[in-house]
N, C-alpha and C positions, 0 to 999 in steps of 0.2 A: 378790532380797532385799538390802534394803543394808547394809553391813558396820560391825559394831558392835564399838568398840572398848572393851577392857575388859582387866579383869586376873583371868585365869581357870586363874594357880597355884593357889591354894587349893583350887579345884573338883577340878581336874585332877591335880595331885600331891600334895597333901598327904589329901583326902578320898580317892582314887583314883575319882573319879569317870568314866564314861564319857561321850564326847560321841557322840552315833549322828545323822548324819543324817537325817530322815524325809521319801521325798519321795513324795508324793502326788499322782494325777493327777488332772485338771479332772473328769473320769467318777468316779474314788474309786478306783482302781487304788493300793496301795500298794509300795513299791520292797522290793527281797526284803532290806536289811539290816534296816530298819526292821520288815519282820512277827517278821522272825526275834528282835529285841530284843522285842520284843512279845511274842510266844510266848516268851521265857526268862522275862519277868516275870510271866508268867501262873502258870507253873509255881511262880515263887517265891513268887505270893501264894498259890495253893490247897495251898503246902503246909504239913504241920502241926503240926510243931515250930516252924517260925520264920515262917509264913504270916502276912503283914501285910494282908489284904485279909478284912476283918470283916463283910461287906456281903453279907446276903443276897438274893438272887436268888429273882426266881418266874415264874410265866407271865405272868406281864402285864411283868417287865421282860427286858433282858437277861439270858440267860441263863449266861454264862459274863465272868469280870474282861476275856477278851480280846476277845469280842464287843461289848461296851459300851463298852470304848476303841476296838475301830477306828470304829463306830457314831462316836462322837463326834468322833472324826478324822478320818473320811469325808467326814461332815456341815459342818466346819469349812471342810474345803477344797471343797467344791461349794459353799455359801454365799459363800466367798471369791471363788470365779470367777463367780457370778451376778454378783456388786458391782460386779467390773470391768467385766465386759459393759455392764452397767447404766449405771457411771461413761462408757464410751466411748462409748455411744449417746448420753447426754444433750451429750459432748463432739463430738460430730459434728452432734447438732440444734442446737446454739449456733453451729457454724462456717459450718452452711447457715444460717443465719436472717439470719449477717452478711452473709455475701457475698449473703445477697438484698436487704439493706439496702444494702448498697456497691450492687449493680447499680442499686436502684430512685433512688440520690442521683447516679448517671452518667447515670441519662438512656437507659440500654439497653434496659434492659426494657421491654418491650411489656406 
């Protein structure tokens, strides 16, 4: 990922905000800081003096705030790795299709 330059006192010291890495594998594997911030916010939404998570849940959807975020964060990064795959293959059938142009204007190719 490439590095984005910004001014991130405000987030960081003045709101006290957390920055948590989340890293996710090509399969949906997720890195243990990141479930674990997961699971704290789960807790903070189901609960019920200060619970910000208003969104009921049934059998046809997710059923829990934590399972419908990783759901969705799963899904993000396996979409993400199909694309690349996708972007490389299409980048590897343009690089054969030259160099079979380049061969067929040399005169090699049989």
């Amino acid at each position: 990922m490439p590095f984005h330059k910004g001014d991130y006192h405000d987030a960081r010291q003045v709101k006290r905000n957390q920055v948590v890495p989340l890293i996710v594998e090509a399969l949906g594997g997720i890195g243990r800081r990141g479930a674990r911030c997961l699971r704290f916010l789960a807790r903070r939404a189901k609960d019920r003096k200060r619970g910000r998570d208003g969104t009921r849940y049934s059998r046809f959807h997710p059923s829990t705030f934590l399972v419908h975020h990783l759901e969705r964060i799963v899904t993000a990064a396996v979409l993400s790795d199909a694309t690349h795959i996708v972007d490389g293959i299409i980048g590897l059938k343009q690089r054969a299709h030259d160099l079979a142009l380049a061969g067929d204007s040399d005169g090699s190719a049989a």
